[in-house]
MISENU-38790 format. One record per residue (C-alpha): x, y, z. Coordinates in steps of 0.02 Angstrom, whole numbers, padded with zeros to 5 digits, always signed. Layout:
MISENU-38790
XYZ;...
end
This chain:
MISENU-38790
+00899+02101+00446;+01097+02136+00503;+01142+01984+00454;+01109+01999+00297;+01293+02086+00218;+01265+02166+00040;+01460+02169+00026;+01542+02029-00115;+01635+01881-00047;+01777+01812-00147;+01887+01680-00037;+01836+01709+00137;+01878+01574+00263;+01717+01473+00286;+01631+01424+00469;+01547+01319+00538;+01377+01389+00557;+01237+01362+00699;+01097+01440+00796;+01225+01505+00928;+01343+01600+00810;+01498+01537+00722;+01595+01380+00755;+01768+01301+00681;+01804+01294+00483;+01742+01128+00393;+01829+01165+00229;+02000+01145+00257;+02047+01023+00114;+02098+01134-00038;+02102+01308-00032;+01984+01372-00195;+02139+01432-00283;+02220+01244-00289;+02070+01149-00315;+02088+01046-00477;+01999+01083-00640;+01855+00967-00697;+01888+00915-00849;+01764+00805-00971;+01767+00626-01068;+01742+00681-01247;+01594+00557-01253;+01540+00666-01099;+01574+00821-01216;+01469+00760-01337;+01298+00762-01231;+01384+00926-01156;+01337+01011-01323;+01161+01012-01299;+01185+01135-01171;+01082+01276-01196;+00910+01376-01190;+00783+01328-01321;+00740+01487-01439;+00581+01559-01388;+00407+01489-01521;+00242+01480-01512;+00177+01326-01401;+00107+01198-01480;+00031+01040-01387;+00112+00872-01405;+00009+00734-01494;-00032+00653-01322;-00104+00803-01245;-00211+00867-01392;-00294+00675-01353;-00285+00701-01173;-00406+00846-01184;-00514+00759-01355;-00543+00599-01241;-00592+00666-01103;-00740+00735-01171;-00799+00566-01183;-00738+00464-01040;-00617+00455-00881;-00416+00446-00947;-00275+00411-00853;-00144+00513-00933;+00040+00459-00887;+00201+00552-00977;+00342+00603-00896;+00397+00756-00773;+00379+00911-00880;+00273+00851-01012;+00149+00978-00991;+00042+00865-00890;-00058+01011-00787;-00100+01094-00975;-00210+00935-01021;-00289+00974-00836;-00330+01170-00882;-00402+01136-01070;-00503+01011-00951;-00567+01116-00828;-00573+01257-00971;-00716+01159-01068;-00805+01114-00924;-00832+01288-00825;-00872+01336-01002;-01021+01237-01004;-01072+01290-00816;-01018+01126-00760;-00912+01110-00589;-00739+01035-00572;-00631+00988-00414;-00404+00995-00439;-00350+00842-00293;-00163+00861-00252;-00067+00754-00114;+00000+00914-00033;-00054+01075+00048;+00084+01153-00010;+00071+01091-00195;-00162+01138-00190;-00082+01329-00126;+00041+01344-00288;-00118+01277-00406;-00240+01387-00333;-00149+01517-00378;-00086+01480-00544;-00272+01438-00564;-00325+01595-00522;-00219+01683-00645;-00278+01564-00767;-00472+01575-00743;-00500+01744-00623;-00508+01729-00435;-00693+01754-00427;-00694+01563-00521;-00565+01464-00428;-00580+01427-00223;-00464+01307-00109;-00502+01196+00033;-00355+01126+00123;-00380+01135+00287;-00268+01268+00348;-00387+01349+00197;-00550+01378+00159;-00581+01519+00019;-00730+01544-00105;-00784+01353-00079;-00934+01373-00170;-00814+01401-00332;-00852+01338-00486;-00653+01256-00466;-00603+01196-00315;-00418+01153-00269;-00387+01044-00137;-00318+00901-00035;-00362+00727-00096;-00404+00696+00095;-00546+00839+00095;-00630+00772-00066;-00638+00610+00004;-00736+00699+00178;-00842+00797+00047;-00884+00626-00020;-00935+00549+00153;-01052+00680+00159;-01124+00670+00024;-01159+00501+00027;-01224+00493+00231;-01340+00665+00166;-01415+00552+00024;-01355+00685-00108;-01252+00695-00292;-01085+00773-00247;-01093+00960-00335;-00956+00900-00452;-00937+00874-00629;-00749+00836-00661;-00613+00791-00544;-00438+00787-00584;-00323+00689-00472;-00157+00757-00494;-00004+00639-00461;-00116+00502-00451;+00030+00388-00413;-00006+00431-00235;-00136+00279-00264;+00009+00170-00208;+00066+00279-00059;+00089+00171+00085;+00010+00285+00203;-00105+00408+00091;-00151+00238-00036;-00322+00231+00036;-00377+00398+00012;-00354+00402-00175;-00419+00240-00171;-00572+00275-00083;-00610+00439-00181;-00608+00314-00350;-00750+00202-00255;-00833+00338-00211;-00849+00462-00339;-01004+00442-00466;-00988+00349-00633;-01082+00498-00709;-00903+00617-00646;-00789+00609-00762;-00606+00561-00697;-00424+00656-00763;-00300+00547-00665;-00113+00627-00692;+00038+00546-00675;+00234+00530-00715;+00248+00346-00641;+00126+00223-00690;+00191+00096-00784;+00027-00026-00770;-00076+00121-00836;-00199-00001-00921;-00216-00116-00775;-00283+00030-00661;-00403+00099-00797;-00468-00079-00848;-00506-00080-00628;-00588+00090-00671;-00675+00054-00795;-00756-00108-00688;-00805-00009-00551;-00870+00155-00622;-00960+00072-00742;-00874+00193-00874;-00734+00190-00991;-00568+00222-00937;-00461+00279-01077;-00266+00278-01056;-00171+00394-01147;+00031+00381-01135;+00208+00459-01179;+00354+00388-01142;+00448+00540-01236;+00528+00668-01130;+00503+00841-01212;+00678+00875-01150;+00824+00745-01182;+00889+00670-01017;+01084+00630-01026;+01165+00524-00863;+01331+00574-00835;+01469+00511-00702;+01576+00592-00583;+01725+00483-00563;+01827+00507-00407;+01982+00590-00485;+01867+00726-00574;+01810+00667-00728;+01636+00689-00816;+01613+00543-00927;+01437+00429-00961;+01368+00347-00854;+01310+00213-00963;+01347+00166-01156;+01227+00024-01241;+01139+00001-01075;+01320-00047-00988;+01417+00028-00864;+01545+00164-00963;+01728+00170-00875;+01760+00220-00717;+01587+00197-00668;+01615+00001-00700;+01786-00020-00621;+01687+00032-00465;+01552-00049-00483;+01650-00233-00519;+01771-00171-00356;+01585-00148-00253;+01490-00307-00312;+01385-00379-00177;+01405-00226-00066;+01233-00113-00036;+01362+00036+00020;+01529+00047-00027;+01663+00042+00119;+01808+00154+00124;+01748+00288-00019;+01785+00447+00047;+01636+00583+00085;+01572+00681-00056;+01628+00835-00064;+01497+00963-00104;+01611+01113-00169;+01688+00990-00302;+01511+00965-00364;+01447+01132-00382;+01622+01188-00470;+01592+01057-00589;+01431+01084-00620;+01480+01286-00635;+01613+01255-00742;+01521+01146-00869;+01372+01255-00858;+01259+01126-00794;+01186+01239-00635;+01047+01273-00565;+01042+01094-00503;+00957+01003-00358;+01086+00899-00273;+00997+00760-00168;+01063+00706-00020;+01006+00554+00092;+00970+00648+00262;+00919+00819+00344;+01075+00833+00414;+01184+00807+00257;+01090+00944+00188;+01151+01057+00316;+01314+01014+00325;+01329+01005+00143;+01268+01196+00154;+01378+01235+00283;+01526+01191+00206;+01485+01276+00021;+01599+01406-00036;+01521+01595-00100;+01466+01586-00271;+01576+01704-00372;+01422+01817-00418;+01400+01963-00315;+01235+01957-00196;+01160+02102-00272;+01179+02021-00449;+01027+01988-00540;+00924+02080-00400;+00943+01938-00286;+00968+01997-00107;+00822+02125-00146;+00709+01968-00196;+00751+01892-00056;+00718+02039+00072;+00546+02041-00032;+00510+01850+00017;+00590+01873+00190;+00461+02029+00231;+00316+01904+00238;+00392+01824+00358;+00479+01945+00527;+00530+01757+00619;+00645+01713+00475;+00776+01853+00490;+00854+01754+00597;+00860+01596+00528;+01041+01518+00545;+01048+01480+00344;+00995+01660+00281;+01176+01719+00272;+01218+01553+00197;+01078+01574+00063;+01155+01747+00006;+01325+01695+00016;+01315+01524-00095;+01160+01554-00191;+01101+01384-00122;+00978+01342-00008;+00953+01176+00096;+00780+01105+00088;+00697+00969+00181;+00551+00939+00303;+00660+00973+00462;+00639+01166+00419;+00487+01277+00444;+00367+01268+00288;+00371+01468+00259;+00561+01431+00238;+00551+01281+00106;+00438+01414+00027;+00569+01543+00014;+00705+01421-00043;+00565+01362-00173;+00493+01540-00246;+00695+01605-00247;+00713+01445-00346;+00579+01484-00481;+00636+01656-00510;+00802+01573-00567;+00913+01682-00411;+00996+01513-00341;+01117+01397-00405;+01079+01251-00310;+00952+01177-00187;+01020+01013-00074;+00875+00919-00005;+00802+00774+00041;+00671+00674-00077;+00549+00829-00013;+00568+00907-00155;+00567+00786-00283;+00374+00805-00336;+00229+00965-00335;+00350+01117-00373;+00404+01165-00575;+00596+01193-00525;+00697+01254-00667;+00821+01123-00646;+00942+01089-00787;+01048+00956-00672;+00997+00832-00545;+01131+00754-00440;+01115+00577-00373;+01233+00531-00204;+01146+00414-00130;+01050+00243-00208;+00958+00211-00026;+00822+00306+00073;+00779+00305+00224;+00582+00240+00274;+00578+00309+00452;+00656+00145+00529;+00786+00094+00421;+00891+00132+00262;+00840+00041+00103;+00867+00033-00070;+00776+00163-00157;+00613+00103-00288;+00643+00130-00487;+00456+00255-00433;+00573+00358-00323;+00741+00383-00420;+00634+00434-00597;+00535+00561-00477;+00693+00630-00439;+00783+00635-00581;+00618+00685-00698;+00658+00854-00591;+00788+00886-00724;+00792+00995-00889;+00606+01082-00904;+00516+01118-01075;+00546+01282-01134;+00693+01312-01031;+00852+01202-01062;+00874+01078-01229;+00922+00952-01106;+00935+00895-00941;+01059+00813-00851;+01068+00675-00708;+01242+00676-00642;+01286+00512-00545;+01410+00524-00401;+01492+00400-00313;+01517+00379-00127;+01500+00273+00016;+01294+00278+00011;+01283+00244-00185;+01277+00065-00258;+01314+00092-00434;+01245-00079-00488;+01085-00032-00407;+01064+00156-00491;+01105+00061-00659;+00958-00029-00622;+00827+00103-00576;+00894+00197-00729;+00845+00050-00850;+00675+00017-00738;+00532+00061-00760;+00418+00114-00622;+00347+00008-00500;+00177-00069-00539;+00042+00033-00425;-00028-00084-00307;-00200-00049-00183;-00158+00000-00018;-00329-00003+00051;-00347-00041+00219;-00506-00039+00337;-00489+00083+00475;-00628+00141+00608;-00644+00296+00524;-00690+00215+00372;-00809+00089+00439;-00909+00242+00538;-00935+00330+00391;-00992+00211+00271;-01121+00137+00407;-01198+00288+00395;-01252+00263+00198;-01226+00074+00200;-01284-00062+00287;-01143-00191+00345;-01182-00301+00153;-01175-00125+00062;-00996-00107+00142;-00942-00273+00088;-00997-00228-00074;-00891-00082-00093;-00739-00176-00029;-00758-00277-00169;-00718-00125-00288;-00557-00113-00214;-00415-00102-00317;-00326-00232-00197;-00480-00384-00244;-00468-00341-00438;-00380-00483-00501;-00402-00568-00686;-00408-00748-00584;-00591-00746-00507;-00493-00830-00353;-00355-00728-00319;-00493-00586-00306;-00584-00668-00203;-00449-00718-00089;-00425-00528-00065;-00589-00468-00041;-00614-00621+00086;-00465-00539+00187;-00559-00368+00177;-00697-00431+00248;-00620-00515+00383;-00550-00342+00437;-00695-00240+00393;-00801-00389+00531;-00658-00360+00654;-00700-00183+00638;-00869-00175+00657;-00862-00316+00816;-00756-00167+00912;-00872-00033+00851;-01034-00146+00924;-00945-00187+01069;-00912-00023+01117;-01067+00040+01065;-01052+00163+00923;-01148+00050+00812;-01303-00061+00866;-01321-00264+00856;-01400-00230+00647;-01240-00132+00611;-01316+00056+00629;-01215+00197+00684;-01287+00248+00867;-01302+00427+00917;-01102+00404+00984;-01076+00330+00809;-01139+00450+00712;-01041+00597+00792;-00881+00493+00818;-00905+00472+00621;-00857+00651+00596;-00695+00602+00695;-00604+00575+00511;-00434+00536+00598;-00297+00407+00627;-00337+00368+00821;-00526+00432+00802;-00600+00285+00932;-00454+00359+01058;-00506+00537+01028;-00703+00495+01036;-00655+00394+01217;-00594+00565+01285;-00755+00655+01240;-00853+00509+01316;-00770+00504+01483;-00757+00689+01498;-00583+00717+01487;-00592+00863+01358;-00749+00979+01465;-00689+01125+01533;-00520+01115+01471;-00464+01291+01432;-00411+01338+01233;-00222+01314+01275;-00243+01151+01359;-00352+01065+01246;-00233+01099+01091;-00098+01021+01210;-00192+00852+01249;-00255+00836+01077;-00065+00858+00996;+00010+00685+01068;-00107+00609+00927;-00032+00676+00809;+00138+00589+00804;+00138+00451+00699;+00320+00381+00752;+00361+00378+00923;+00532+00505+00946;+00649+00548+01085;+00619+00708+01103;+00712+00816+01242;+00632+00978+01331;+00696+01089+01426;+00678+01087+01627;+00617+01243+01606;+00483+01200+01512;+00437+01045+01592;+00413+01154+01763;+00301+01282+01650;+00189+01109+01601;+00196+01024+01775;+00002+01040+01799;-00010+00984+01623;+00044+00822+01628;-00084+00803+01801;-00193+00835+01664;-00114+00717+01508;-00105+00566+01639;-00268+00565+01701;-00324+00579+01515;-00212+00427+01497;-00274+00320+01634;-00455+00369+01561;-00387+00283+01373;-00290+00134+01462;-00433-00001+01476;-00478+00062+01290;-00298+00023+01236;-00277-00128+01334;-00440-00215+01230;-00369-00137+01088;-00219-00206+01053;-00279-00369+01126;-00389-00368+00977;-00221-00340+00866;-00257-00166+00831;-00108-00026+00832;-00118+00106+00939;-00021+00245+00957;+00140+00268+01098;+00050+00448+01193;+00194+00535+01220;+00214+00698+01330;+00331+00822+01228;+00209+00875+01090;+00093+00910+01227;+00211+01027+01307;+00264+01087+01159;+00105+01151+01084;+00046+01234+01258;+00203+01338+01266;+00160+01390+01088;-00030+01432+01126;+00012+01517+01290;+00099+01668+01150;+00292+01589+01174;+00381+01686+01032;+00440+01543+00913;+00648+01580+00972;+00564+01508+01151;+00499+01362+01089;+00619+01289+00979;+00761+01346+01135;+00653+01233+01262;+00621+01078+01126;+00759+00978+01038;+00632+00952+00897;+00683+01033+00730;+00582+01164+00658;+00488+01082+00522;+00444+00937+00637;+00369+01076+00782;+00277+01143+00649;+00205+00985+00584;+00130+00965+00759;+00050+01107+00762;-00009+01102+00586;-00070+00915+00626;-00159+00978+00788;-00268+01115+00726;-00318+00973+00616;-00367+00884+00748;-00454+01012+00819;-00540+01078+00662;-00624+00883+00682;-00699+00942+00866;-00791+01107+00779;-00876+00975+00668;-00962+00919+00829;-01018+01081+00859;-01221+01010+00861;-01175+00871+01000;-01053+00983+01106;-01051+01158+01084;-00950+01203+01218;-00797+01096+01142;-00827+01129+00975;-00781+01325+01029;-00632+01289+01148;-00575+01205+00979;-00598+01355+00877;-00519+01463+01015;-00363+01355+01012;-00338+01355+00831;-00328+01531+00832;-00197+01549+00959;-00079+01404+00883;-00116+01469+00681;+00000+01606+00677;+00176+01663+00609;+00301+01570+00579;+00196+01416+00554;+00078+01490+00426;
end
């Protein structure tokens, strides 16, 4: 790793950095030396003197979680409290008194990446032998008496269970940051686990942002035919205190008697109106962290509104005064950067040593989020500047969180961020047991709306609201348990139709039932299911198609388009259906003469889908834009390309290329389940997962 230089920095000049070497300085403001010295509002002072680490004592639960753990003995609970709380210890005395009693118990999560760092504190916890995962990507000890897992594969489990005529081997599941219920895109799956699941399981929902807790469990409650208990703190077990950064240097409040303090008002009264506020001047990242250094108030995860911020905010941060070696952190870092040979050459690694900071967002290759994140843990960096990626799963021992921005973007457009989102990000700060307090720190600039950020602060959370939706998927699977009234029945259990006012419920189930008949017309139509509503033998395998596009995927099988494809080109056809946004995406002309018999190959496949499409969206259904770059993409990567090829030949960032591929053995992990109806397939999938699966993508 020669790029990696043990030596100390002090005031070098700083560059520019990028994947082809060194570029121009960006810091040319202030030299270090002349920089002015941050200086605090003695109201500011005041919450400055909780500063500090907690002496070290025996733990002792809070009065919430002792009842967590007593009611759930007894019935389902919905436990909401905020970050920090010590929400996963109510989830182990849980799981602890029921693998005592040789019962079986399943840990949901909303990430991969989140089920991987429980299965492993897990297994520390209760023994290996005890505790298996199933992700996807993993598939360990799945007979375990704990499973840990994706809220997406105990959902599939459930199907199964239900088409097999069979009691799911499950005695307790916990749903961990069962906000996710409201997820715009995931909603359904948490959704449709809570229909699903027995009323004889008993349910540990965990959350930091529900704030119509009893709403949700009196839904529960209906539907399971069981008691839903709801146990809540609104306590933080560490203090939070909101300070402002005013333009001229100053820490002072933020707020005093719920009003603007200061500064913070001048510019808010100068900004009325205004979502952004024209002609404030960029933030300057090195003023930050010296403030935060000099008031003691690191490690701290500043949040910034883009990927690219993130990077340039990196690229522009001066050398932390402590020497690399300090602390053992270059040697921890060589440790976590031995795993993974690819990453020695990351552009940022020098960076990372330099400034004992680390940018972090999904543009970046997951096995380097997961360096930034375990360096984090073991307390070696100062800072981390991401995106909202990192504002749930991981226990960062943040004592500051910094707030630039009051907007987000939603993968259109910019708007202004939910009272859900900003107290996800700023519950990241101060964690029990290791600060007395933690800090939000406020910053103003041209993306922050200071009226607005008042606002979220004195919100509370969004109310969770159903975002269930009938999708082909869906429909297959339940035909094969239900008949079409049995599915009409179980949209009624949504949490969308339940509604104190008889007709407001039933003007939402009505609307269910108009898409779950629209549905089932295409399915008959196209023959999957018969004229009474039964799956036919193209139904039942297209069932086990549990994808976004599955009908688009199940055409290519039925016309042929996927026989005799070899490993490397089958991963390439599947991976256009995998993109959920359409992007520009530039390759290479290189590559595109490497894939020239390819894309004979991806437009005949999309001629075969055309007339498919056509009645489709004629019948107002979405369907995806099929676009060619993936496909190239993920064929250079399964014909061996080292990982410096492909990401030369695509404009794509990393973490975006290795979505894609992540997304596509997915995909192809769904052909192997049709390994009764078409063998052949089901082994070209296999093949191709094994040539895409490899370093630096897992």
């Amino acid at each position: 790793m020669s790029q990696v230089q043990f030596k100390r920095h002090r005031k070098p000049p700083l560059q520019q950095r990028s994947s082809h070497g060194r570029g121009k300085r960006l810091h040319e403001k202030q030299p270090p030396e002349k920089r002015r010295t941050a200086r605090a509002h003695r109201e500011a002072a005041r919450l400055l003197k909780d500063i500090g680490r907690p002496e070290p004592r025996p733990f002792v639960p809070d009065r919430f979680q002792v009842e967590a753990v007593k009611e759930i003995k007894r019935q389902d609970v919905l436990v909401t409290a905020p970050t920090g709380s010590g929400k996963t210890w109510i989830a182990v005395e849980a799981v602890r008194e029921y693998l005592s009693g040789r019962c079986k118990a399943w840990y949901a999560t909303p990430l991969k990446a989140l089920s991987n760092a429980k299965y492993s504190e897990f297994a520390d916890i209760f023994g290996a032998d005890r505790v298996g995962i199933l992700t996807g990507d993993r598939k360990e000890n799945s007979d375990a008496a704990l499973i840990v897992g994706t809220t997406e594969i105990l959902r599939n489990q459930l199907y199964d269970a239900m088409q097999e005529g069979r009691d799911l081997d499950v005695d307790l599941v916990v749903l961990d940051e069962a906000h996710y219920l409201g997820d715009p895109d995931r909603g359904v799956v948490w959704e449709e686990v809570l229909i699903y699941l027995p009323g004889r399981v008993r349910v540990l929902l965990l959350s930091a942002t529900v704030s119509n807790a009893e709403e949700v469990a009196a839904w529960l409650t209906r539907i399971r035919k069981a008691p839903c208990a709801v146990v809540r703190s609104d306590v933080r077990p560490v203090p939070l205190h909101v300070l402002f950064r005013t333009p001229e240097g100053e820490l002072t409040p933020f707020l005093r008697g719920g009003k603007l303090f200061g500064k913070a008002a001048e510019l808010a009264s100068a900004g009325k109106g205004r979502r952004r506020q024209p002609g404030q001047a960029d933030v300057d990242i090195n003023d930050i962290i010296e403030m935060l250094r000099e008031f003691q108030l690191l490690p701290a995860i500043v949040f910034f509104k883009s990927r690219s911020d993130c990077d340039k905010a990196l690229d522009t941060l001066l050398p932390s005064p402590m020497d690399p070696k300090e602390g053992g952190f270059a040697s921890a870092l060589l440790e976590q950067l031995r795993a993974y040979p690819e990453l020695h050459n990351q552009r940022q690694v020098d960076r990372l040593l330099e400034c004992r900071a680390g940018s972090h967002h999904a543009g970046q290759l997951p096995a380097w989020r997961l360096v930034i994140e375990n360096l984090m843990v073991q307390g070696h960096l100062e800072a981390i500047l991401s995106t909202s990626t990192v504002a749930a799963g991981v226990n960062y021992p943040a004592r500051t969180v910094a707030i630039l921005q009051s907007d987000r973007f939603n993968g259109q457009s910019f708007v202004d961020m939910t009272a859900t989102e900003f107290h996800q990000m700023t519950g990241r700060a101060g964690r029990r047991g290791m600060d007395n307090a933690g800090f939000t720190l406020i910053v103003p600039g041209k993306y922050l709306n200071i009226r607005h950020v008042k606002q979220l602060l004195l919100s509370k959370p969004e109310p969770l609201k159903s975002k269930i939706a009938v999708n082909f998927s869906m429909v297959l699977n339940l035909l094969l348990s239900h008949d079409p009234a049995g599915v009409e029945e179980l949209l009624g259990f949504s949490f969308a139709a339940f509604h104190e006012n008889p007709r407001v419920a039933m003007k939402v189930h009505n609307r269910l039932l108009v898409e779950f008949r629209k549905h089932l017309g295409v399915l008959k139509e196209l023959g999957y299911v018969n004229e009474h509503g039964v799956p036919t033998y193209d139904g039942k395998w297209a069932a086990q198609l549990r994808l976004d596009h599955p009908l688009l995927i199940a055409e290519l099988i039925r016309q042929g388009a996927l026989s005799g494809l070899s490993p490397e080109e089958l991963a390439s056809v599947v991976a256009p259906f995998v993109i959920d946004k359409e992007r520009e995406i530039l390759v290479s002309r290189n590559l595109w003469q490497i894939t020239r018999p390819l894309w004979k190959k991806f437009v005949m496949g999309m001629r075969k889908l055309k007339p498919l499409m056509g009645f489709l969206v004629s019948g107002g259904f979405e369907v995806p834009s099929i676009m060619f770059w993936p496909a190239a993409s993920v064929f250079l990567w399964a014909e061996q390309a080292p990982w410096s090829e492909l990401t030369s030949n695509v404009s794509a960032d990393e973490g975006d290329l290795a979505m894609i591929v992540l997304r596509t053995a997915d995909h192809l992990r769904q052909l192997i389940s049709l390994e009764g109806e078409q063998p052949k397939l089901a082994q070209t999938a296999r093949d191709a997962i094994g040539l895409i699966m490899r370093s630096p993508v897992i």
